[in-house]
N, CA, C and O atoms as a GROMACS GRO file, in nm:
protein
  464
    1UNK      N    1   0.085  -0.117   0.000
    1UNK     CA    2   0.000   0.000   0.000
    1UNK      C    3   0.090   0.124   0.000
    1UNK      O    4   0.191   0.115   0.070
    2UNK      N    5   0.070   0.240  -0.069
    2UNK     CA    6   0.134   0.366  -0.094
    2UNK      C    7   0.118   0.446   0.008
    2UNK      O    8   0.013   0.412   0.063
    3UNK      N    9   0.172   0.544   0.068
    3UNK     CA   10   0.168   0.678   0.158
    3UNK      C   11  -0.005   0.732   0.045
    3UNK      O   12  -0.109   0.764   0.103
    4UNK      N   13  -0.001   0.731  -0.011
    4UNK     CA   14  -0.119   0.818  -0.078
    4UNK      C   15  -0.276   0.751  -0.027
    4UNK      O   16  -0.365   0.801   0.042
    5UNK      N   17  -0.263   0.617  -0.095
    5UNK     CA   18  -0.366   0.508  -0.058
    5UNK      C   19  -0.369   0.490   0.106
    5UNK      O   20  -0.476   0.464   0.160
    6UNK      N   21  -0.287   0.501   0.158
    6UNK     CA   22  -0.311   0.482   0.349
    6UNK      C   23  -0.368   0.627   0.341
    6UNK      O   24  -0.489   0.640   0.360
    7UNK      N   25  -0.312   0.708   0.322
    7UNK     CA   26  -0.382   0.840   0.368
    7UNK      C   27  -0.496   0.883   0.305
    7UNK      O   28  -0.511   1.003   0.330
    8UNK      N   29  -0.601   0.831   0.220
    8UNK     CA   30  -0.693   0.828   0.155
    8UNK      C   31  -0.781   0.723   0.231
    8UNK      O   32  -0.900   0.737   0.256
    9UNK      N   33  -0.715   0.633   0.259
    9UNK     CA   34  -0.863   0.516   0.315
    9UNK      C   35  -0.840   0.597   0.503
    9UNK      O   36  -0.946   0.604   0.565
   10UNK      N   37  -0.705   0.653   0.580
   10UNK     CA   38  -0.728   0.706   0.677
   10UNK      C   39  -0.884   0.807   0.666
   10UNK      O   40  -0.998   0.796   0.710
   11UNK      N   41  -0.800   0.917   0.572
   11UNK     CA   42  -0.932   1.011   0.558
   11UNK      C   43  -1.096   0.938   0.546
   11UNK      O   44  -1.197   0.966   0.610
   12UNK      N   45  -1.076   0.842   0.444
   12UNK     CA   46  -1.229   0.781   0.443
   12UNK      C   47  -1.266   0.695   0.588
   12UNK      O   48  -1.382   0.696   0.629
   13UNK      N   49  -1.189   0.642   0.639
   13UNK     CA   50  -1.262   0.553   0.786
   13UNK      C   51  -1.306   0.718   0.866
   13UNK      O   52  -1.409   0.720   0.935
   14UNK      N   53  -1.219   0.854   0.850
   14UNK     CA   54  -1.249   0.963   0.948
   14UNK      C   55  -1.370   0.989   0.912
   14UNK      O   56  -1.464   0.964   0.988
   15UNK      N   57  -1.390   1.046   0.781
   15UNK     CA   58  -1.542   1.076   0.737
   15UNK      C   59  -1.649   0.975   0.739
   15UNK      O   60  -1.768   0.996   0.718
   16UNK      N   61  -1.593   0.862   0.765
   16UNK     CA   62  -1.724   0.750   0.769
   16UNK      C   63  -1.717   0.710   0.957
   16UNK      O   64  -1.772   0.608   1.000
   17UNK      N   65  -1.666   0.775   1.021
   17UNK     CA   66  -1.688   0.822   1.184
   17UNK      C   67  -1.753   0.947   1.216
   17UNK      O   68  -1.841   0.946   1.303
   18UNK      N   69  -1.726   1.040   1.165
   18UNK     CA   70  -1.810   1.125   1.140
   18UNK      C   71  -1.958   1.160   1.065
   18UNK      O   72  -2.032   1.258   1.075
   19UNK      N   73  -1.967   1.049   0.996
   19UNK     CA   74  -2.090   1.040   0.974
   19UNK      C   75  -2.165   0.961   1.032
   19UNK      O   76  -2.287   0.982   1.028
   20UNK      N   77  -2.124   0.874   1.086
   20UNK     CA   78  -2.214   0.779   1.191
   20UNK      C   79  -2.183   0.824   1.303
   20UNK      O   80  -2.196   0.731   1.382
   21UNK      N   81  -2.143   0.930   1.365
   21UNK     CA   82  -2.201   0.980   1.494
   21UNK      C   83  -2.324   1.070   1.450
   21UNK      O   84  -2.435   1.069   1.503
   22UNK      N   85  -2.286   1.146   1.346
   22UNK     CA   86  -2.429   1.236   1.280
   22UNK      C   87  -2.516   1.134   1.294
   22UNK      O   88  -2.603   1.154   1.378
   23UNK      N   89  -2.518   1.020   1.230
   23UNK     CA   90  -2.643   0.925   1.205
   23UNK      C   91  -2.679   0.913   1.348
   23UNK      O   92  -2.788   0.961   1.379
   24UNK      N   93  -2.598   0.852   1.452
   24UNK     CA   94  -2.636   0.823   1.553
   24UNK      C   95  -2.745   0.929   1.659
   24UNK      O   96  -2.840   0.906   1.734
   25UNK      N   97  -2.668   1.056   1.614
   25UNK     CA   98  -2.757   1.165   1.688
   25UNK      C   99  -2.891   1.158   1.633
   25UNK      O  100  -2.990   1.186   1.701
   26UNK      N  101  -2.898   1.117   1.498
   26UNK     CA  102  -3.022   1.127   1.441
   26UNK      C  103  -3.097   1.027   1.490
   26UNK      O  104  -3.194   1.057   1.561
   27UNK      N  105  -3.073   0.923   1.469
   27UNK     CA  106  -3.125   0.822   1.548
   27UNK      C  107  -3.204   0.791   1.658
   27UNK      O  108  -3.295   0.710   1.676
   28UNK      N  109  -3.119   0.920   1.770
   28UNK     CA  110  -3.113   0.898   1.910
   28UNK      C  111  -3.195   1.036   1.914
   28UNK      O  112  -3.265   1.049   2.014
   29UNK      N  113  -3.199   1.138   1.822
   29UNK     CA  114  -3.324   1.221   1.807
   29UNK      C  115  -3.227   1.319   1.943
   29UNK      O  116  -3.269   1.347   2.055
   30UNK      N  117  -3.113   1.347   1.894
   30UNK     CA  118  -3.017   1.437   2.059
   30UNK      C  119  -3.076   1.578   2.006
   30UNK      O  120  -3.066   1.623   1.892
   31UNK      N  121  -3.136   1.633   2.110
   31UNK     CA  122  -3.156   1.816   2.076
   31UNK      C  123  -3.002   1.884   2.070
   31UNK      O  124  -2.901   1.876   2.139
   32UNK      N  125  -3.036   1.944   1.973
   32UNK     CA  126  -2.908   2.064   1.957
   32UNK      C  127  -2.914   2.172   2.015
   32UNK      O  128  -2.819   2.250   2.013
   33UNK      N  129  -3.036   2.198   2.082
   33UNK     CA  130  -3.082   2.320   2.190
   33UNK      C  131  -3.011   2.268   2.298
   33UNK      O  132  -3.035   2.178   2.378
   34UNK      N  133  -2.860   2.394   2.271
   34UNK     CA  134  -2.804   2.380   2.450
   34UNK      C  135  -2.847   2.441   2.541
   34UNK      O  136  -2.783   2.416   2.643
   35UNK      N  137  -2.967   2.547   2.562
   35UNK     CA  138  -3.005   2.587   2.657
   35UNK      C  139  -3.031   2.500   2.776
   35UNK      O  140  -2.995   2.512   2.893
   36UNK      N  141  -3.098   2.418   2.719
   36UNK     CA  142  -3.198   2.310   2.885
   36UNK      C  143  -3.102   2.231   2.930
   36UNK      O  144  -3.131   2.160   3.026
   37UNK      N  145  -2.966   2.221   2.873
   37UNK     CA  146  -2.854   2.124   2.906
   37UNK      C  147  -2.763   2.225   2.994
   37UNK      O  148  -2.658   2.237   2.930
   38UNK      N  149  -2.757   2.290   3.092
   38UNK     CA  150  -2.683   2.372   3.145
   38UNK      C  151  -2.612   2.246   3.255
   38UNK      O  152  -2.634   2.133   3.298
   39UNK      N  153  -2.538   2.329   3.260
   39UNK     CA  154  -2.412   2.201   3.402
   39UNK      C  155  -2.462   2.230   3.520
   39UNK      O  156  -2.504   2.339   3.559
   40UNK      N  157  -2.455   2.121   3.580
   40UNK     CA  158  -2.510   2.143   3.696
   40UNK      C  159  -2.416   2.200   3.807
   40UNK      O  160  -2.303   2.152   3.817
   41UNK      N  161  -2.455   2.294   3.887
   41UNK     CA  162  -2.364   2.322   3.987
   41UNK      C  163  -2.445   2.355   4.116
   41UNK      O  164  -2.503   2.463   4.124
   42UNK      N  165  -2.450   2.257   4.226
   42UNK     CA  166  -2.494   2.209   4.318
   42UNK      C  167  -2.680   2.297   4.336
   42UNK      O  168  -2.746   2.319   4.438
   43UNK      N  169  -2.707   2.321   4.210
   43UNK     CA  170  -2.837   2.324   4.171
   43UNK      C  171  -2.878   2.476   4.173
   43UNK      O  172  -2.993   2.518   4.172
   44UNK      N  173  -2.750   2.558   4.175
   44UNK     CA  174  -2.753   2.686   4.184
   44UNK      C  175  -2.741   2.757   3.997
   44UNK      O  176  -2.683   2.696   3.908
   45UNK      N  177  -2.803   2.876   3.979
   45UNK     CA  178  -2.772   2.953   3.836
   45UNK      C  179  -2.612   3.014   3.882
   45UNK      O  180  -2.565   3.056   3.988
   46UNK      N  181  -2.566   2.999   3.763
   46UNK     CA  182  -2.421   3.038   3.719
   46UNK      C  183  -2.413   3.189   3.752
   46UNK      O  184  -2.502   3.259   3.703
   47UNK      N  185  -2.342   3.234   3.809
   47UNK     CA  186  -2.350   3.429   3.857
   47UNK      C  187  -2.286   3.468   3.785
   47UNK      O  188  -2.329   3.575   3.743
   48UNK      N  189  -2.112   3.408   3.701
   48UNK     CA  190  -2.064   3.482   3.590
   48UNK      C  191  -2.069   3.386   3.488
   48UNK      O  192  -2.119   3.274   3.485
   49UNK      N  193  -1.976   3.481   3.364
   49UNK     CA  194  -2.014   3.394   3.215
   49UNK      C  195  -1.907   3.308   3.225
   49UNK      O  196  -1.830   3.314   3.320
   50UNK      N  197  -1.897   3.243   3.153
   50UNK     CA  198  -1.770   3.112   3.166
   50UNK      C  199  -1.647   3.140   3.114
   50UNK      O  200  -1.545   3.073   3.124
   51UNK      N  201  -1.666   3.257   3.051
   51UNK     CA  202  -1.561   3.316   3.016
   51UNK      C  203  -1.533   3.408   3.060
   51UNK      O  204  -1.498   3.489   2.974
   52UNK      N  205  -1.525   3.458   3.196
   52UNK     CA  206  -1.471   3.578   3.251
   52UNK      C  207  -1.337   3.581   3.258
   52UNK      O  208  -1.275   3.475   3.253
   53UNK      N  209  -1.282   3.683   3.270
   53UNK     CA  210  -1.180   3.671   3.302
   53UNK      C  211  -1.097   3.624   3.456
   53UNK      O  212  -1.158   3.641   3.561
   54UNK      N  213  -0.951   3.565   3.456
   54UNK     CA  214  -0.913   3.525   3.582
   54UNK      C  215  -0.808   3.656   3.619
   54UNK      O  216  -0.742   3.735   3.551
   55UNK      N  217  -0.831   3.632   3.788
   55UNK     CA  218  -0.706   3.718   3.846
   55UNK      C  219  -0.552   3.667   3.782
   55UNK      O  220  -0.520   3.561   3.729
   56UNK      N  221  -0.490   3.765   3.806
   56UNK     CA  222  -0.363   3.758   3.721
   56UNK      C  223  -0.259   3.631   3.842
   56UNK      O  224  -0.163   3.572   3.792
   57UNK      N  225  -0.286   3.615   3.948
   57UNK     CA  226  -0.218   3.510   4.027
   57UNK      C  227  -0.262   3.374   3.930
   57UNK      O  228  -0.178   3.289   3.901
   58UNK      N  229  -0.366   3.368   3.897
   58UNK     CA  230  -0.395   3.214   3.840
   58UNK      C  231  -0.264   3.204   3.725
   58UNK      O  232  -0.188   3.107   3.725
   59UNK      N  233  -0.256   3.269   3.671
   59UNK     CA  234  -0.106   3.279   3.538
   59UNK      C  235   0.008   3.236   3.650
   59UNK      O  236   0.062   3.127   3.630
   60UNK      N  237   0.032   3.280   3.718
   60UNK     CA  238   0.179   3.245   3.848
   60UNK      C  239   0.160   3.111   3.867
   60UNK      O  240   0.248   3.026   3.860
   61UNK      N  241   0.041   3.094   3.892
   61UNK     CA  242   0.036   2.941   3.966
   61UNK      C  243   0.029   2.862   3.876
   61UNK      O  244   0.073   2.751   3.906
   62UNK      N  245  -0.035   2.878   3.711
   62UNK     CA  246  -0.005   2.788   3.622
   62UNK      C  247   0.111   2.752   3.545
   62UNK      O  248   0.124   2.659   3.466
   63UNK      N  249   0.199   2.848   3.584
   63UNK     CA  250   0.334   2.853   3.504
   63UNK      C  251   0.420   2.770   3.579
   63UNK      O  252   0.498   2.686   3.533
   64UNK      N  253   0.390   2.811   3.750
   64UNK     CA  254   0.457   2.708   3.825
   64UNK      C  255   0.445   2.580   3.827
   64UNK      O  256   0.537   2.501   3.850
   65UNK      N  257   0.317   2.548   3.799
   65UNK     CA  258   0.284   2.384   3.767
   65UNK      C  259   0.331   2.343   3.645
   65UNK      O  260   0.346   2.221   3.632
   66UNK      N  261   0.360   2.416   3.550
   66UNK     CA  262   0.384   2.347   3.427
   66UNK      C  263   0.558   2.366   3.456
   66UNK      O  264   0.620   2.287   3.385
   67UNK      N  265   0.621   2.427   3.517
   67UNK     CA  266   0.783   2.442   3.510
   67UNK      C  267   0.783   2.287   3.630
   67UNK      O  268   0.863   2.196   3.608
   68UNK      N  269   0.692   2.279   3.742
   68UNK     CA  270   0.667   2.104   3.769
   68UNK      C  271   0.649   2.011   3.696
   68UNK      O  272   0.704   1.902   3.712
   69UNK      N  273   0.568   2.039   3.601
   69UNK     CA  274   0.511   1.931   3.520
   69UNK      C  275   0.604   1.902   3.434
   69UNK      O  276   0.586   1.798   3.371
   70UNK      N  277   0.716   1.974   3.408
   70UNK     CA  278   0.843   1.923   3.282
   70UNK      C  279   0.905   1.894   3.381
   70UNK      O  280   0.883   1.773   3.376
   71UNK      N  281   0.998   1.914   3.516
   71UNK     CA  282   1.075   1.868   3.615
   71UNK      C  283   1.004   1.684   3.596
   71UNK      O  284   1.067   1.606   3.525
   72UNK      N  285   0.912   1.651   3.645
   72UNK     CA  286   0.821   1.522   3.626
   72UNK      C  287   0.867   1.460   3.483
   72UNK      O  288   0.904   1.343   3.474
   73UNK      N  289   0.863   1.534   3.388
   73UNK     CA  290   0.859   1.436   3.263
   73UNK      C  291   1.070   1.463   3.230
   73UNK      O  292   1.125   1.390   3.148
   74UNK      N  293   1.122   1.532   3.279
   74UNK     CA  294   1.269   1.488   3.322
   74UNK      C  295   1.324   1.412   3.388
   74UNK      O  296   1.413   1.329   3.368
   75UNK      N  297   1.266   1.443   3.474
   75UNK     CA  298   1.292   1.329   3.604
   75UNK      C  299   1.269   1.177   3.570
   75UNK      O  300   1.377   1.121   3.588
   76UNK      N  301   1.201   1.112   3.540
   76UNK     CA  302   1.161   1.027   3.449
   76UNK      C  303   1.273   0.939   3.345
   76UNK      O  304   1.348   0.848   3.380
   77UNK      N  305   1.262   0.979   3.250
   77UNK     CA  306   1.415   0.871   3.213
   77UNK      C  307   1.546   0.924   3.289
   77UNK      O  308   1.650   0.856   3.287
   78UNK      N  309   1.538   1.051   3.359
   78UNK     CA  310   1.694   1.091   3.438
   78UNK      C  311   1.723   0.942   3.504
   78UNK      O  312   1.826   0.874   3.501
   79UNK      N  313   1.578   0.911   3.573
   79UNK     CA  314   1.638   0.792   3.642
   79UNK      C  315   1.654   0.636   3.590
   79UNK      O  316   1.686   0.539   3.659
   80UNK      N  317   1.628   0.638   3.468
   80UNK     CA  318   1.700   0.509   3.398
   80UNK      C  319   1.836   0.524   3.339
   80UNK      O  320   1.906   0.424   3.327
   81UNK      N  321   1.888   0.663   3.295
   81UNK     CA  322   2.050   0.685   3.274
   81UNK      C  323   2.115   0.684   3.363
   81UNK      O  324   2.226   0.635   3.346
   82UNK      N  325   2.075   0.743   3.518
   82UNK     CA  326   2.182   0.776   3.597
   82UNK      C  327   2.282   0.697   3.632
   82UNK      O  328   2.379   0.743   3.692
   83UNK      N  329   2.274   0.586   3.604
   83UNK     CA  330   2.341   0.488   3.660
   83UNK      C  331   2.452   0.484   3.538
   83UNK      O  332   2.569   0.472   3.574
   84UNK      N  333   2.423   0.494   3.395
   84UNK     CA  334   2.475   0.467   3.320
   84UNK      C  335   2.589   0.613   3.294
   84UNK      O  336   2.710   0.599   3.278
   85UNK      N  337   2.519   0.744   3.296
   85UNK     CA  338   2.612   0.843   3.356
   85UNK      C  339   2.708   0.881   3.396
   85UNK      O  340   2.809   0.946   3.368
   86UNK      N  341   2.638   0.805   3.499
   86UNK     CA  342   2.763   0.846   3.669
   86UNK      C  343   2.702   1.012   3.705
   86UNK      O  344   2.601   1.068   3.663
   87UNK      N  345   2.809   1.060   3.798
   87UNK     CA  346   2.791   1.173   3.867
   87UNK      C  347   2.748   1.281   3.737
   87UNK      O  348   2.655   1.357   3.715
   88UNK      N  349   2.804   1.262   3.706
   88UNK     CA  350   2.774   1.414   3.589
   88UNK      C  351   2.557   1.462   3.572
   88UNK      O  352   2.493   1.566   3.589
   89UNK      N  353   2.520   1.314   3.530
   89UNK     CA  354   2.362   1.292   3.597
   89UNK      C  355   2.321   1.368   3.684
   89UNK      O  356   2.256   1.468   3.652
   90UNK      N  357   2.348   1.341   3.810
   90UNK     CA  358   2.294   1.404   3.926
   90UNK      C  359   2.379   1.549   3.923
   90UNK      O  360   2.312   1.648   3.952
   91UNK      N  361   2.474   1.563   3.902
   91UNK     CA  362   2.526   1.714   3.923
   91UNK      C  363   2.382   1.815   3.806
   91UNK      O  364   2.320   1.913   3.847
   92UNK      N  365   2.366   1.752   3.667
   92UNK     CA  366   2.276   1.828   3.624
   92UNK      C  367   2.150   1.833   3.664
   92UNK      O  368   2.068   1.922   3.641
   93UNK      N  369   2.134   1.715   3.738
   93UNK     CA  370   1.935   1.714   3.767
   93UNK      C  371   1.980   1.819   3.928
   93UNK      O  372   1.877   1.864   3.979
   94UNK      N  373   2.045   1.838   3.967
   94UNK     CA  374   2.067   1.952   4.097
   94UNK      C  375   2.044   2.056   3.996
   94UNK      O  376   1.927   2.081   3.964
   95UNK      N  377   2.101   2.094   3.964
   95UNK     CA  378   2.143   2.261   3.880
   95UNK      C  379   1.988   2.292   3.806
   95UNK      O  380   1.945   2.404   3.782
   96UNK      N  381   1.917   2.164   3.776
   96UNK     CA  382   1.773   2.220   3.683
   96UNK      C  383   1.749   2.225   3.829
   96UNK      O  384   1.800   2.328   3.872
   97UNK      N  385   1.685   2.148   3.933
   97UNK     CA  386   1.639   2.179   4.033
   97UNK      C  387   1.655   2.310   4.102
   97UNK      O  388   1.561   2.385   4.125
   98UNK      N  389   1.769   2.331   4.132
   98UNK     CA  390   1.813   2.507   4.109
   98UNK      C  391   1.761   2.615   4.052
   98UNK      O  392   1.711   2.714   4.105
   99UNK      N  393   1.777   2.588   3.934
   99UNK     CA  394   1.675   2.656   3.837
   99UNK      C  395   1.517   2.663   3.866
   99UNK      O  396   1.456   2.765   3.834
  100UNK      N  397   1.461   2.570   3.919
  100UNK     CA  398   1.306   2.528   3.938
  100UNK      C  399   1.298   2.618   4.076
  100UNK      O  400   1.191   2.678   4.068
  101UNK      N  401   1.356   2.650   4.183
  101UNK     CA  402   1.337   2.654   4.315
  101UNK      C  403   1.390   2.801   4.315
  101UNK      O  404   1.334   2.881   4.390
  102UNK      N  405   1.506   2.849   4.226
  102UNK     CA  406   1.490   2.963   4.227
  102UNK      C  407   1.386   3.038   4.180
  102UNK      O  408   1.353   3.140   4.239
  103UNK      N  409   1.322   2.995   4.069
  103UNK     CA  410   1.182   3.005   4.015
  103UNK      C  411   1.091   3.040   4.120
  103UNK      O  412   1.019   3.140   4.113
  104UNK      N  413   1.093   2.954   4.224
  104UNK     CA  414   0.967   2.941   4.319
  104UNK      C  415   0.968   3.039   4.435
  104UNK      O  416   0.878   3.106   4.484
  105UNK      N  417   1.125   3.025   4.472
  105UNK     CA  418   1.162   3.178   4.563
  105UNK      C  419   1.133   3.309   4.494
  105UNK      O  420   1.074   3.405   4.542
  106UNK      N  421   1.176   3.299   4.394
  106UNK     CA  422   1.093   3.471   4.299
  106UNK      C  423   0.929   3.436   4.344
  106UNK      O  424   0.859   3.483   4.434
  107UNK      N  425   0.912   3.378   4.285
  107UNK     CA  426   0.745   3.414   4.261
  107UNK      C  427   0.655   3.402   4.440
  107UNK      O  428   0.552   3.465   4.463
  108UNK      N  429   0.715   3.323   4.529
  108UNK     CA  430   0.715   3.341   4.649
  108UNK      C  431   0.743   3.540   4.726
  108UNK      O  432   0.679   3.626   4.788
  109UNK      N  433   0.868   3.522   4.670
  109UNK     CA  434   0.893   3.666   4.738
  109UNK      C  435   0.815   3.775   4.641
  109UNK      O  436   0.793   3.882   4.699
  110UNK      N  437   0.787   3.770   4.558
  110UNK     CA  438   0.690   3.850   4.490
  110UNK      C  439   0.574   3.871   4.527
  110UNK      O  440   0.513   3.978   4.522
  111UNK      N  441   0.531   3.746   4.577
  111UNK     CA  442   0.380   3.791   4.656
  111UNK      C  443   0.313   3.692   4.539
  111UNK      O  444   0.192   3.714   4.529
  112UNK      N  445   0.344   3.624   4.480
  112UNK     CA  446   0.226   3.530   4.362
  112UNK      C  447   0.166   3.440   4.444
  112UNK      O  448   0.054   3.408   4.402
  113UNK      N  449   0.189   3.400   4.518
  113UNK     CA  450   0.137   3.288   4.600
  113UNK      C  451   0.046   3.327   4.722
  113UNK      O  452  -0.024   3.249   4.787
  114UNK      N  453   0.063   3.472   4.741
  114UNK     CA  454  -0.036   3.484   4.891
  114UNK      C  455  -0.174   3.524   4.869
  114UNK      O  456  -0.184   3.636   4.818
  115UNK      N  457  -0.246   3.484   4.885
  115UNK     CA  458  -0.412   3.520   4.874
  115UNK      C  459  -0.486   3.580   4.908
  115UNK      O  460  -0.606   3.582   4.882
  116UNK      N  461  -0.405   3.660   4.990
  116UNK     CA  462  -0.507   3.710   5.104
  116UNK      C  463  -0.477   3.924   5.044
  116UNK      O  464  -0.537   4.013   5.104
   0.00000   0.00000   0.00000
């Protein structure tokens, strides 16, 4: 089979998934009126729009989780090389850690983190 022919019968299984969920809605008779489908929230009306805007701390605290969330996906094979390494390994996973914690002392001494 060719790069052309795989990517032609890909495209056709996509459009023939896409059309049998259409069918299925039809089927299943689903209203497209999202009004009466609102989310439930402990049975109370929504006070703002869902798109309001956030305080500018939520940006601090998401940046910090994601400069975690790559530490996590480093950390991760760091520890199937280290061994193979040697010291040089751990001298660099210190120095990013460094990097990460000085991160956290700024945004600490800045005030991103206090709530009140």
């Amino acid at each position: 089979m060719s790069g052309i022919t795989a990517a032609l019968s890909l495209l056709g299984l996509a459009l023939l998934a896409v059309a049998g969920a259409y069918g299925a809605a039809w089927a299943l008779r689903i209203p497209s009126d999202p009004l009466p489908a609102q989310p439930y929230g402990s049975g109370l009306e929504p006070t703002e729009h869902a798109v309001s805007r956030f305080h500018m701390r939520w940006y601090t605290v998401t940046m910090l989780f994601l400069a975690f969330d790559m530490e996590m996906v480093f950390m991760y094979p760091w520890t199937l090389v280290i061994s193979v390494m040697g010291p040089s390994a751990v001298i660099e996973m210190f120095v990013f850690l460094a990097v990460l914690l000085a991160g956290v002392v700024y945004a600490w001494r800045e005030g991103a983190l206090r709530w009140a």
